[in-house]
C-alpha positions in Angstrom: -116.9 210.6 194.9 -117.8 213.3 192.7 -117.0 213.6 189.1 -113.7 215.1 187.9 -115.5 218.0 186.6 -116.9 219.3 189.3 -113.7 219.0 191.3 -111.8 222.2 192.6 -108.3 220.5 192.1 -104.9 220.3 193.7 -103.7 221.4 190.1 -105.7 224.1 190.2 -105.2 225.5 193.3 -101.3 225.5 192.4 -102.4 227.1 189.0 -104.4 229.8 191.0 -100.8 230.2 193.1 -99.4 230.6 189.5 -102.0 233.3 188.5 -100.8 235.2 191.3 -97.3 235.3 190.7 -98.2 236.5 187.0 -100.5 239.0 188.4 -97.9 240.2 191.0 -94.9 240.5 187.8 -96.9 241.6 185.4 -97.8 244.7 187.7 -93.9 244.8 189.3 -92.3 245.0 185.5 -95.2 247.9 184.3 -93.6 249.9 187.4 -90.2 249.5 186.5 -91.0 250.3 183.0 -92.4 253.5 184.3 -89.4 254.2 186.3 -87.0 254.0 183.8 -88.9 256.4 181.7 -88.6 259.1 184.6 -85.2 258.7 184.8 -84.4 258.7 181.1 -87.1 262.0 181.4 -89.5 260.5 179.3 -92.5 261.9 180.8 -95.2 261.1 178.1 -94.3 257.8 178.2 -94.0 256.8 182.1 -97.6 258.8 182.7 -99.3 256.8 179.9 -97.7 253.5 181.5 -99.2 254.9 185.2 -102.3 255.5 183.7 -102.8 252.3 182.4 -101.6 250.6 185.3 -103.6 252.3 187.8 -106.9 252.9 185.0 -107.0 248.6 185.6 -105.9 249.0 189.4 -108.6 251.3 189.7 -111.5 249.7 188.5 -111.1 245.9 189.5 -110.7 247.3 193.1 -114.5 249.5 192.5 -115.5 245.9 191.2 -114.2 243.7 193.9 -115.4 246.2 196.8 -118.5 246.0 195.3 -118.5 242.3 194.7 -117.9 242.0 198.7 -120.6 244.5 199.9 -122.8 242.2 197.4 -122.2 239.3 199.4 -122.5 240.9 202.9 -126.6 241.8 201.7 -126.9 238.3 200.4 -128.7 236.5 202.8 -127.5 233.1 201.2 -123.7 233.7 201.3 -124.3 235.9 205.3 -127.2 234.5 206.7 -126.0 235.3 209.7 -125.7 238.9 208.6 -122.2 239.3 210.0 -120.2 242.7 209.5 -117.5 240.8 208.0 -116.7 238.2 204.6 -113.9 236.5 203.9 -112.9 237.3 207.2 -112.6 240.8 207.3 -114.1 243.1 208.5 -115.7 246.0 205.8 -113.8 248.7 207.8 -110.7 246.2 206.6 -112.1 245.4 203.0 -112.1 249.4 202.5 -108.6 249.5 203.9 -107.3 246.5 201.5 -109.3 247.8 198.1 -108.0 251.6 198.9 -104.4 250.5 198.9 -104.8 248.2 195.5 -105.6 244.9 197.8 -108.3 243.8 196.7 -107.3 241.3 194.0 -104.5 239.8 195.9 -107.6 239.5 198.8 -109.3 237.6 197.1 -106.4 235.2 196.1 -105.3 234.6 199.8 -109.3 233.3 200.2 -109.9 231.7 197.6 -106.6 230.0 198.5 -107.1 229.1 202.2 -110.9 228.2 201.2 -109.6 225.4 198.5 -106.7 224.5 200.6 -109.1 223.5 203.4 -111.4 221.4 200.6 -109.0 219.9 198.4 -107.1 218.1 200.8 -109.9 217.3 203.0 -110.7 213.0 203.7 -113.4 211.9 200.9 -115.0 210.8 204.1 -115.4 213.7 206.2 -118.7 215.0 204.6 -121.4 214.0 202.2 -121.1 214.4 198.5 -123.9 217.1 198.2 -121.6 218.7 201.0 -118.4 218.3 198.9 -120.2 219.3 196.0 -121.1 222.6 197.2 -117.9 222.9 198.7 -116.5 222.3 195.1 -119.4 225.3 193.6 -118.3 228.0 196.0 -115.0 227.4 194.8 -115.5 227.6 191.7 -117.7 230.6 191.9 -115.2 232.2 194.1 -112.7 231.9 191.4 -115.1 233.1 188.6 -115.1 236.3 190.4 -111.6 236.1 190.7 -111.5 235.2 187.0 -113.3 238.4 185.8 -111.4 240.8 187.5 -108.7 239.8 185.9 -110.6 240.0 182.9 -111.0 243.4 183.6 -107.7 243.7 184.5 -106.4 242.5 181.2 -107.9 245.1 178.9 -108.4 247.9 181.3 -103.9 247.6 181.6 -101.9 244.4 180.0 -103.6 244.7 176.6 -103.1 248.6 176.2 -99.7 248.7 178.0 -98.6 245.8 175.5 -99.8 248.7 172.4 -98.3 251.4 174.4 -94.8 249.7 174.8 -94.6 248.0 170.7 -95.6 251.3 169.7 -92.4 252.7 171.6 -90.4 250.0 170.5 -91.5 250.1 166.9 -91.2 254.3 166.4 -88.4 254.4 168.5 -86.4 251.3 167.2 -84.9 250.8 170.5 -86.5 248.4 173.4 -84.9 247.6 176.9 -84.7 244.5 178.6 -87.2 245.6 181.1 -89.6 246.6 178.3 -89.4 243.2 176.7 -90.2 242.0 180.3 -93.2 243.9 180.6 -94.4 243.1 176.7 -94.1 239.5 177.4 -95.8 239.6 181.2 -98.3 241.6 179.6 -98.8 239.1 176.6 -99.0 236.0 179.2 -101.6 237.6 181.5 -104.1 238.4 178.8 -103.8 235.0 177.7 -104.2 233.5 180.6 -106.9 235.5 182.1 -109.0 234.6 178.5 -108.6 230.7 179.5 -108.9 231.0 182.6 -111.7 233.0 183.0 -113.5 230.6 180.2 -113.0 227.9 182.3 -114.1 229.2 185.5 -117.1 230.5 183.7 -118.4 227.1 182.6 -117.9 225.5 186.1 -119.2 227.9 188.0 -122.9 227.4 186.4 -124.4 223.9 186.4 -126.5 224.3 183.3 -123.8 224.9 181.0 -121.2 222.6 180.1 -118.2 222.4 180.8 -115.4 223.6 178.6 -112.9 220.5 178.0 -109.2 221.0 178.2 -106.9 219.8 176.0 -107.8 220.6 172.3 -110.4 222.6 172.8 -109.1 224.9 175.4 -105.7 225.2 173.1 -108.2 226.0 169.7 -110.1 228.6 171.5 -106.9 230.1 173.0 -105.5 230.5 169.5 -108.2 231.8 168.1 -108.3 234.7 171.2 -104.4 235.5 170.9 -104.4 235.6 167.0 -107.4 237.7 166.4 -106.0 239.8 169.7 -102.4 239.7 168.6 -103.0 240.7 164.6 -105.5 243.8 166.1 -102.9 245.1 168.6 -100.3 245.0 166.2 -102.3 247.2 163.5 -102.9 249.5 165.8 -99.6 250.1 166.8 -99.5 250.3 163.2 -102.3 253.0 162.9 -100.0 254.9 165.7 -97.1 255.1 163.6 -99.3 256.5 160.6 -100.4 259.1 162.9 -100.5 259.5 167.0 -104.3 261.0 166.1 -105.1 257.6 165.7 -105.8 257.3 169.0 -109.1 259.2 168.7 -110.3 256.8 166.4 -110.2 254.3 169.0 -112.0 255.9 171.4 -114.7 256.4 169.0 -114.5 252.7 168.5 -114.9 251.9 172.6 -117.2 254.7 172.8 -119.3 252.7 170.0 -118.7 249.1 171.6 -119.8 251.1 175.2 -122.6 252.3 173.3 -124.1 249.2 172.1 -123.6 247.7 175.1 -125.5 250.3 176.9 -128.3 249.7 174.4 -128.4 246.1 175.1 -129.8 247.4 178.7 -127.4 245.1 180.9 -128.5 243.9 184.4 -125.0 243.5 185.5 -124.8 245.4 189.0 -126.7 246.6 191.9 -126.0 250.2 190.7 -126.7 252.3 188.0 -123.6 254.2 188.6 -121.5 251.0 188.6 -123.5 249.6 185.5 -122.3 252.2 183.4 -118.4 251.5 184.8 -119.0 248.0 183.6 -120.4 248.8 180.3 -117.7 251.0 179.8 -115.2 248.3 180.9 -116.5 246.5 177.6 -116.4 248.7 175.4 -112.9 248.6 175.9 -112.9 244.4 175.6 -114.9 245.2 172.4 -112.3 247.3 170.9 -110.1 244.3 171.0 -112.2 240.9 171.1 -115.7 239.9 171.0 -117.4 239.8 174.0 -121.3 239.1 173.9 -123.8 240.9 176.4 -126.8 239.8 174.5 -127.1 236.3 175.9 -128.9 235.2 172.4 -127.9 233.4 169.0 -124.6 235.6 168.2 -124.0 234.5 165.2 -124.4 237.3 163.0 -123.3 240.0 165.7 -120.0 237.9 165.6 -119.8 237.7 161.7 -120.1 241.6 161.3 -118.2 241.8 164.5 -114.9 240.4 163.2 -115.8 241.1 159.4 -115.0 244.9 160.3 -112.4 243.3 162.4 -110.5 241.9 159.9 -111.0 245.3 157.7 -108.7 246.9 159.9 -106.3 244.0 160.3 -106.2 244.1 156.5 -105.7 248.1 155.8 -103.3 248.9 158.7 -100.0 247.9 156.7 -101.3 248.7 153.5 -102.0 252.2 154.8 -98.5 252.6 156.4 -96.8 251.6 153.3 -99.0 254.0 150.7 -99.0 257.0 153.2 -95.7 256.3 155.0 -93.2 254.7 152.2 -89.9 255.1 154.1 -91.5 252.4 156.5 -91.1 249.9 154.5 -87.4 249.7 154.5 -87.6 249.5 158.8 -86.7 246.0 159.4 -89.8 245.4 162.0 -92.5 245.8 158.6 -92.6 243.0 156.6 -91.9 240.7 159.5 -94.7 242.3 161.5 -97.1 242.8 158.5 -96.8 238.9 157.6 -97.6 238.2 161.4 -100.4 240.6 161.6 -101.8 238.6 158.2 -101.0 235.2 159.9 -102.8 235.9 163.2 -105.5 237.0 161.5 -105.6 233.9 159.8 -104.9 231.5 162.6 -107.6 233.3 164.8 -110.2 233.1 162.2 -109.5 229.1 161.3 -109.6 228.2 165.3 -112.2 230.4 165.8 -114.2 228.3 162.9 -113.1 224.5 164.1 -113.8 225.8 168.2 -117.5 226.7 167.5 -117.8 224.0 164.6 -116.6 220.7 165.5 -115.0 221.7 169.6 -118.0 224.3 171.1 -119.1 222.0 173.9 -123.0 223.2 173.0 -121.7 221.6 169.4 -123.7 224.1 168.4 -123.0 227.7 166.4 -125.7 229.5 167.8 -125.0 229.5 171.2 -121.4 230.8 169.9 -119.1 232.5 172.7 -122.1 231.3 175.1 -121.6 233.0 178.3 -119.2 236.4 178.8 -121.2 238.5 181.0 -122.8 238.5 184.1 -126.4 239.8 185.2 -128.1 240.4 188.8 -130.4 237.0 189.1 -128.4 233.4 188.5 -127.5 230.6 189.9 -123.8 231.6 190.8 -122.8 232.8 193.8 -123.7 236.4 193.4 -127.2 235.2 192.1 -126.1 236.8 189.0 -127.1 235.3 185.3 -124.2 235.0 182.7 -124.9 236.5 179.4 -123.5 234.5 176.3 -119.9 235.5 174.8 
């Protein structure tokens, strides 16, 4: 019988079925959202909610198609060196990944793969068998897991500051752009658990990351240091829409340093830079560590600039922009952008205190990225977060 945690569960498999559904509304409300902005002839608006949407569509497709061609020229996951994975052929993968496929793909396997294992008689195989039965699952659904990473702050983080910058400078929000706000809101949350979690099982050496409290303290400390940062921003919009190119001088810096930390994350040099540039856009909302080494001070200075901006965005729209502060949505949102500060900073203290499964600061936000030689299942190394 093998241990609990190394068990690809029936609850999980029905919370993978649940990550799909999220995936499929978030992306179905976006759309609508866009729609309505057509018809009202808000043009501005619906392109910027298109571009987000298919800016994330876009790249987790380049990432899973890649991901799959990976896995054809591994001898250990095709020995047989079959023109086909998961089943399809690569004339089909291209097909699936072309039309926006490729996530929801890789659902349907991972699906079908656990289905067959988690129901399967204790009996019917050894427990080294079941065990790496139990690994490939969980390594399927790491990959899974990043994606949606990726899919998170490449579209549901910057649509959520696209649409509470409408609804703030507008002072009018539909029903359909609460909808997406919220779908938006769940998705990033759940794709920072989940991919967390996935993370730690997938690699032996590391342990595991327990649920309950823990899980819970480190998603707090996510959403409120995530939450406060998107709300400032919007805030920074309001100030002025030429805010915006002082946050892609911030992602071209967080690209930039990751660039100079030389990752070893894909089998091309073209794709590398897509994924470094795919963090520099997590780093302009979160930390996330390619170094793989004590981050200790990175992550000091990291959110100590942080929480500089956190801290100045109201008071700068109320010194520069004093009409503001009679708008109903200030104070409230000010006293929540102070709170999640706050709340993220506390959590983030008690998870890598007295929770960090290491129980130990150094190896703080452990793993977050992924390099070419490991002991997952594309033989990749995880960098620490």
């Amino acid at each position: 019988m093998l241990p609990s945690h190394c068990q690809y569960t029936k609850l999980r498999w029905l919370l993978t079925i649940a990550g799909l559904v999220l995936y499929v509304m978030d992306t179905g409300t976006d759309i609508k959202v866009a729609q309505i902005y057509f018809q009202e002839k808000q043009y501005v608006w619906a392109g910027l909610t298109l571009v987000f949407l298919l800016n994330g569509l876009l790249v987790t497709q380049l990432f899973s198609y890649a991901w799959y061609q990976d896995d054809m020229n591994d001898v250990m996951r095709n020995p047989k060196a079959t023109a086909a994975i998961a089943g399809v052929s690569n004339g089909g993968l291209v097909v699936l990944h072309v039309f926006g496929l490729g996530v929801c793909t890789r659902y349907c396997q991972l699906l079908k793969n656990a289905f067959k294992v988690v129901w399967k008689k204790t009996d019917s195989c050894t427990v080294e068998e079941r065990r790496e039965e139990h690994h490939d699952l969980f390594c399927l659904a790491t990959d899974l897991s990043m994606l949606k990473l990726f899919e998170a702050f490449l579209e549901s983080v910057p649509q959520l500051l696209l649409q509470i910058y409408i609804a703030l400078d507008h002072r009018e929000c539909s029903f359909w752009q609460y909808a997406s706000m919220g779908f938006s809101f769940v998705n990033t949350a759940w794709a920072l658990v989940d991919y967390r979690r996935c993370l730690r099982r997938s690699l032996p050496h590391i342990r595991e990351m327990p649920s309950g409290l823990p899980t819970a303290i480190y998603l707090l400390y996510k959403l409120g240091t995530i939450t406060s940062h998107i709300l400032s921003y919007s805030f920074l919009l309001i100030l002025s829409s030429y805010s915006a190119i002082a946050f892609g001088i911030l992602w071209l810096l967080g690209t930039t340093c990751t660039h100079l930390f030389k990752t070893n994350f894909c089998s091309s040099k073209g794709l590398e830079l897509l994924y470094q540039a795919v963090i520099g856009v997590i780093l302009t909302f979160t930390f996330f560590n390619v170094k793989g080494q004590d981050t200790k001070v990175v992550m000091t200075v990291y959110y100590v600039f942080h929480s500089l901006i956190n801290i100045m965005a109201p008071l700068l729209l109320a010194f520069l922009k004093p009409e503001v502060q009679t708008a109903m949505f200030f104070l409230p949102l000010s006293y929540l952008i102070y709170g999640g500060l706050m709340l993220g900073l506390v959590n983030l203290i008690l998870y890598y205190r007295l929770l960090h499964p290491t129980g130990n600061w150094r190896d703080a936000d452990e793993v977050d990225g992924l390099g070419m030689q490991t002991e997952s299942r594309r033989m990749r190394t995880f960098l620490q977060p």
